[in-house]
C-alpha atoms as a printed R data frame, in Angstrom:
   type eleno elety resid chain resno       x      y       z
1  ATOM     1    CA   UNK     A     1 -23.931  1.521 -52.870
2  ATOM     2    CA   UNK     A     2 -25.360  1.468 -55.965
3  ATOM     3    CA   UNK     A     3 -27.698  3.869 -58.185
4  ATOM     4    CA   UNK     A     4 -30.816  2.504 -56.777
5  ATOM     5    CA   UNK     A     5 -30.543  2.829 -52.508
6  ATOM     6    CA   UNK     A     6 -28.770  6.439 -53.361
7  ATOM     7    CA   UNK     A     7 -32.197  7.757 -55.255
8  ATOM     8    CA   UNK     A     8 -34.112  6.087 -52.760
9  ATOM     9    CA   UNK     A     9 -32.158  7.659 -49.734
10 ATOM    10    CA   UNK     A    10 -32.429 11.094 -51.641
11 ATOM    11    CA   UNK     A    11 -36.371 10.513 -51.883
12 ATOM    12    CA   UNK     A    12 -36.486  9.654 -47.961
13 ATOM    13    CA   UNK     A    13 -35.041 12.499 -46.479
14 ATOM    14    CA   UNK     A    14 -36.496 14.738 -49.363
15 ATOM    15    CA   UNK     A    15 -39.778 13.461 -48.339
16 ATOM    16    CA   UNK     A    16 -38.753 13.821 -44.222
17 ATOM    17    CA   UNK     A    17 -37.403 17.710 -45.325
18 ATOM    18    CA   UNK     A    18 -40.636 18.706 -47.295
19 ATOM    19    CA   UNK     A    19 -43.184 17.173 -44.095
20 ATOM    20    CA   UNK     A    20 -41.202 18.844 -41.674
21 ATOM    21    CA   UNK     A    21 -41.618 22.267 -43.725
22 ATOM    22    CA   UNK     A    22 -45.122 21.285 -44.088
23 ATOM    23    CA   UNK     A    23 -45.589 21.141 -39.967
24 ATOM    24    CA   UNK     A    24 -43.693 24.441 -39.141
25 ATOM    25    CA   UNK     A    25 -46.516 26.006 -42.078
26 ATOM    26    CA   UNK     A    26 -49.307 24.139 -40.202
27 ATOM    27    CA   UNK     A    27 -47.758 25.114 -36.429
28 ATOM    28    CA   UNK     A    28 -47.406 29.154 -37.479
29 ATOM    29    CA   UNK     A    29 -50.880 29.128 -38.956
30 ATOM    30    CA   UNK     A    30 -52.315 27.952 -36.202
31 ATOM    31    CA   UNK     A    31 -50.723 30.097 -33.468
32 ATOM    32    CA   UNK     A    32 -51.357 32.881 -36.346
33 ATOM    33    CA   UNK     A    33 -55.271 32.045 -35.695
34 ATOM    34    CA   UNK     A    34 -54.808 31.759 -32.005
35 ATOM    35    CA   UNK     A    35 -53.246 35.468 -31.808
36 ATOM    36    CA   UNK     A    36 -56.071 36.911 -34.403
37 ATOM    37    CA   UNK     A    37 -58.718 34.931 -32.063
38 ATOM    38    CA   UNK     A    38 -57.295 36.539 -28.812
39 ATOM    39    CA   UNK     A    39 -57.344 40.092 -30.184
40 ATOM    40    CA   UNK     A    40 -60.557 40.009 -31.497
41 ATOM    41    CA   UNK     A    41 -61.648 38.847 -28.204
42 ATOM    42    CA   UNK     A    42 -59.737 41.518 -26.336
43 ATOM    43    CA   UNK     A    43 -63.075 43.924 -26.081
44 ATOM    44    CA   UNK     A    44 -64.690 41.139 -24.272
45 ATOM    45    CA   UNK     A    45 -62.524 41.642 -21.506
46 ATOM    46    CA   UNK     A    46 -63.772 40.001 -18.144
47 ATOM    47    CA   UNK     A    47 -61.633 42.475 -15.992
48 ATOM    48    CA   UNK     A    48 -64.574 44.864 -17.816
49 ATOM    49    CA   UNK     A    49 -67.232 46.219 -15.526
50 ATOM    50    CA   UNK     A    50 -70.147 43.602 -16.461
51 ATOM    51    CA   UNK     A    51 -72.688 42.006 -14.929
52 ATOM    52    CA   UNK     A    52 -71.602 38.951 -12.912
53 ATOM    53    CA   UNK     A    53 -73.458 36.217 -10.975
54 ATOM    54    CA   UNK     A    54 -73.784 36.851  -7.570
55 ATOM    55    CA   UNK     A    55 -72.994 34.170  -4.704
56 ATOM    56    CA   UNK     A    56 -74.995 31.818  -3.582
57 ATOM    57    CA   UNK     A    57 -76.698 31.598  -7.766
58 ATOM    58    CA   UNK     A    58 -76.097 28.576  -9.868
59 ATOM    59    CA   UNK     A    59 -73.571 30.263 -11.649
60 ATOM    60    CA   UNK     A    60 -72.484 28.620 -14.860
61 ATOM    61    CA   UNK     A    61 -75.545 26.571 -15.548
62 ATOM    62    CA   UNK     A    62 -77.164 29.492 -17.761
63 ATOM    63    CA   UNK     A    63 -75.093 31.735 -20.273
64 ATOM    64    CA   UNK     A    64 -76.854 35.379 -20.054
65 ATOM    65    CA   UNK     A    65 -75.927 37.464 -23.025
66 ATOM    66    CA   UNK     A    66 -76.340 41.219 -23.316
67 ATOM    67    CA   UNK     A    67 -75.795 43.262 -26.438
């Protein structure tokens, strides 16, 4: 082997090493987001005593917000 297809080896799995660093960042950010989303939506429990369509309604078709 000469000089040349060492460096160039080198750069390939330097390259493979930095993207694969660069997808476990991305992958813990996003479950990061995912727990901070969840726990700010914990208060909106459903299990909560709210007001809930009753049968025979079109239930779905209309989102009623109270605040």
């Amino acid at each position: 082997m000469d000089i040349a297809s060492i460096a160039s080896a080198a750069s390939e799995m330097k390259a493979a090493e930095t993207q694969y660093a660069a997808n476990i960042k991305v992958m813990k950010m996003a479950l990061d987001s995912q727990k901070a989303g969840l726990s700010l939506l914990s208060p909106l429990d459903v299990s909560a005593n709210v007001n809930r369509a009753s049968e025979g309604t079109a239930k779905g078709s209309m989102v009623d917000i109270l605040a």
